[in-house]
N, C-alpha and C positions, 0 to 999 in steps of 0.2 A: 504493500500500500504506500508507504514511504517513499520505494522506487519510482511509482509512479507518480507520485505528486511533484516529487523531486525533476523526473522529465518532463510535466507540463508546465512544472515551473520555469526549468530550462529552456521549454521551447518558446514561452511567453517572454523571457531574457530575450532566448536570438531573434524572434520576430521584432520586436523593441528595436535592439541594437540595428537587427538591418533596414529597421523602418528610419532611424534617427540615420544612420550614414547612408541611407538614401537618398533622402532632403537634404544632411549635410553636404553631401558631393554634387547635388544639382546646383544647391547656390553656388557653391565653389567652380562651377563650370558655368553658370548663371555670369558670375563676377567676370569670367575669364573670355566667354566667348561674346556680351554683348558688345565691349569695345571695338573686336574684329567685324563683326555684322552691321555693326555703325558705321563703319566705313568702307562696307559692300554698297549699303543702302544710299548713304550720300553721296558715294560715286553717281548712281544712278539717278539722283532726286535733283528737283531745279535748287538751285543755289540761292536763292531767295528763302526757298524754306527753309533751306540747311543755315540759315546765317540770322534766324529768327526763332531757331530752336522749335519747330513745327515736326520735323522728321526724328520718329523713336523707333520704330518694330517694322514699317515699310516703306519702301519709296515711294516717295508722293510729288508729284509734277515731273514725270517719267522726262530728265534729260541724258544725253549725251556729252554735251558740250563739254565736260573735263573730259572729256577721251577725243572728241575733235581738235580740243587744243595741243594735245597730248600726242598727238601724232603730226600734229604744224610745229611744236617745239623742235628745234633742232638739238638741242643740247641730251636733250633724253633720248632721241633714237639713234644719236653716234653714242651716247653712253649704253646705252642698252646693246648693240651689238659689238662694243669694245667690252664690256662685263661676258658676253657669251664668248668672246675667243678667249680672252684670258681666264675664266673658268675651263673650258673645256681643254684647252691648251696645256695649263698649269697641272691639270686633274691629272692626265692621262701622264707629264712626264713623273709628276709626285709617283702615283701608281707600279710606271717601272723601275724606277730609282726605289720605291720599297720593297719592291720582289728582287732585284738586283742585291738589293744589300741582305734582308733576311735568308734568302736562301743559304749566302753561302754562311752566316752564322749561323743558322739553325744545324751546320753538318758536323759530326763528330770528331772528321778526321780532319780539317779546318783548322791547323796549330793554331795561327795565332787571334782564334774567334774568342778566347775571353779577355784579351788585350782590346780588340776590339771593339768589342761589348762592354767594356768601361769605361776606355775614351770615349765611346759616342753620348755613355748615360751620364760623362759631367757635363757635357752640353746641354744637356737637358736641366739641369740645377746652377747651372753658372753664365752666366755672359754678363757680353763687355759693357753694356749700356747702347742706349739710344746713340750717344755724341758717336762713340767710335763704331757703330753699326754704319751712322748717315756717313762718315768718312771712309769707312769701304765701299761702300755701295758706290758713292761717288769716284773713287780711287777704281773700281772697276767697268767703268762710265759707263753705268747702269741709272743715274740720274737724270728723270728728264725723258726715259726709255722706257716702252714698252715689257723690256723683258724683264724689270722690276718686280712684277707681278709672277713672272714664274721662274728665277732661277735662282734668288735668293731662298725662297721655298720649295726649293725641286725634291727635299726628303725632310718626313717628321720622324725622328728618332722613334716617339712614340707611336706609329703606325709600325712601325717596323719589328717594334718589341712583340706587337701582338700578332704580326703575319710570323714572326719567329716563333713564337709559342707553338702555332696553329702545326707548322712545318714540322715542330719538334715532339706535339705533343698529342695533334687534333686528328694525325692521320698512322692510320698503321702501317708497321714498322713492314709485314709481310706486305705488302703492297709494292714500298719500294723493293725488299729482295727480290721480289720475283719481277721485276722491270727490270734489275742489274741483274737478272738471271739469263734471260731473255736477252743481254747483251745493250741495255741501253745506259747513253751515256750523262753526264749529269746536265748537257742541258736538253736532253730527251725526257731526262727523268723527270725534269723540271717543267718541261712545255706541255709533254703528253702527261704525264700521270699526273703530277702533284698540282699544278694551277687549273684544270677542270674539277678539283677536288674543293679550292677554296674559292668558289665564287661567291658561294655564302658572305664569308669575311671581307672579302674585297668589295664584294655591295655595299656593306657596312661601310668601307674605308673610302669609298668611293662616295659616298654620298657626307660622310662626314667632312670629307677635302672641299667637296664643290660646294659647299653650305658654306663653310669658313672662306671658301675663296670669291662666291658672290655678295656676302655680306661683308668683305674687306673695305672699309673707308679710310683706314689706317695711313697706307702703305698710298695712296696716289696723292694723301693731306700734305703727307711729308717729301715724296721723291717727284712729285708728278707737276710742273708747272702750266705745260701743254695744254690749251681744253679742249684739243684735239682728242687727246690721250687718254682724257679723264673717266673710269668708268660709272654704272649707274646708281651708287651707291654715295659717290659726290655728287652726282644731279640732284640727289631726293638729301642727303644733306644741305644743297643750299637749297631748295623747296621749300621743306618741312622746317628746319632750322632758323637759317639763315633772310630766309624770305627772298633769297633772288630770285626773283623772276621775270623776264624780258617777253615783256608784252605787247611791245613797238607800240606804245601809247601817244607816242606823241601827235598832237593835234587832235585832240579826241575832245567832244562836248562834255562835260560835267557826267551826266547820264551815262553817256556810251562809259565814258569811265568807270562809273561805280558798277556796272554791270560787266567788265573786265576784269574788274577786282575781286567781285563774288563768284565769278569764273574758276580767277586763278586760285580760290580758296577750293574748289570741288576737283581741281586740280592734282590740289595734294592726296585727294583720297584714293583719286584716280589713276596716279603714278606708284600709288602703294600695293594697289592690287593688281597693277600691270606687273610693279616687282617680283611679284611671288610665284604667278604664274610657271616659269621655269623650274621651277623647285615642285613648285603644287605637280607639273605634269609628269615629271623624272620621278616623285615615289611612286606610285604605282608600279614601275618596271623593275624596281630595288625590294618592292615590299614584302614579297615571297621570300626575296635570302634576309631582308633587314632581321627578324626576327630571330633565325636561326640563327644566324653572324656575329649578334647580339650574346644571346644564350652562349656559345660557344665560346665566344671571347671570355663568359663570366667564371665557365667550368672550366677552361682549359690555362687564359688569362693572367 
């Protein structure tokens, strides 16, 4: 009798509990997801409303106009296809420069791989600062230059830690013997057997590189003068931030004015969700290994 009171007691607890972080987790996703949905909606909504605070849960006075301007600005569509090559660019050399380097540390007979694997992991805990960073890069006349963006960052130690674990630890050992059995040599072992093994991880790393390298504003603030060069992470800096925005205003009536300037405010919303786009379309094709790649890095890692 006890026992049972005891479990409808308990089940009256976990219904409780899952009823309260039910509600707890929706406001908490409540909190987190209306900010982004407000600036789906006022992309979409006339600018008028959006600047009278009339627009909450739909858009209302269905416009365009920030996405018509949005494609007459010139500063954002050479930023936006200078962000697409230096992301995909940067991605892909990071990518072999990580498998280049893990392989041959993840191998046994690799003498001088825990020398290696030292020196690279104080890199990772030590450097020189800002001042002497901007003095190499400049010293390598990479200032000013496109290739700022990928060859200072052509490898992250820490990708490389985990495509080495994965090598050393994520894949069985008879898989390789029987490839060196069969006669194959370490970069057969390497092409055919062991990197159709890690696509998983490489999804992972692969999207964690191109996230960090299209949200880069860093890196063109300090090397990049050019607004040829610039990519679109310093357009929506000076947008959002900054307030630059080139409107070719001049000679405009009072009116025509103030309705260019509630313009370029639906602007900003409008260039936030052009941002994402690329990133929004590339998970899907990652999301299959992201999860696995993930896990794996955690048990193996």
């Amino acid at each position: 009798m006890n026992n049972a009171s005891n479990g409808l007691k308990n089940s009256r607890a976990d219904k409780a509990f899952y009823l309260f972080n039910g509600i707890f987790m929706l406001v908490i996703f409540l909190l987190f997801a209306w900010p982004l949905w407000f600036v789906v909606i006022a992309s979409f909504s006339d600018p008028n409303l959006v600047q009278i605070g009339q627009v909450w849960l739909w858009p209302r006075g269905f416009h365009l106009d920030g996405y018509e301007l949005l494609v007459q600005y010139p500063d954002i569509l050479r930023g936006y296809l200078n962000s697409i090559i230096y992301t995909t660019s940067g991605t892909a050399l990071n990518i072999v420069m990580t498998i280049c380097a893990a392989f041959p540390l993840s191998r046994m007979d690799f003498v001088p791989r825990k020398f290696f694997t030292i020196f690279f992991i104080i890199t990772m805990y030590f450097g020189g600062g800002l001042i002497p960073y901007f003095l190499q890069v400049r010293g390598l006349g990479l200032y000013n230059n496109p290739l700022v963006f990928i060859i200072p960052s052509a490898i992250s130690f820490g990708n490389v830690l985990i495509l080495r674990s994965f090598f050393m630890c994520g894949i069985p050992k008879g898989i390789e013997e029987a490839a060196v059995i069969d006669g194959a040599n370490s970069f057969q072992l390497l092409v055919k057997v062991l990197l159709p093994l890690t696509k998983p991880v490489l999804a992972v790393l692969v999207l964690y590189n191109a996230v960090g390298r299209w949200n880069d504003f860093f890196t063109p603030l300090i090397f990049i003068q050019n607004r040829n060069l610039i990519p679109l992470q310093t357009v929506l800096r000076d947008i959002l931030i900054v307030g630059n925005i080139d409107l070719s205003i001049t000679g405009l009536e009072m009116e025509a004015l103030v309705q260019k300037l509630r313009i370029a405010q639906t602007l900003r919303y409008s260039v936030i969700i052009v941002s994402t786009v690329p990133l929004m379309l590339a998970y899907p094709f990652v999301q299959k290994h992201f999860v696995k790649g993930v896990m794996l890095g955690a048990i193996k890692g």
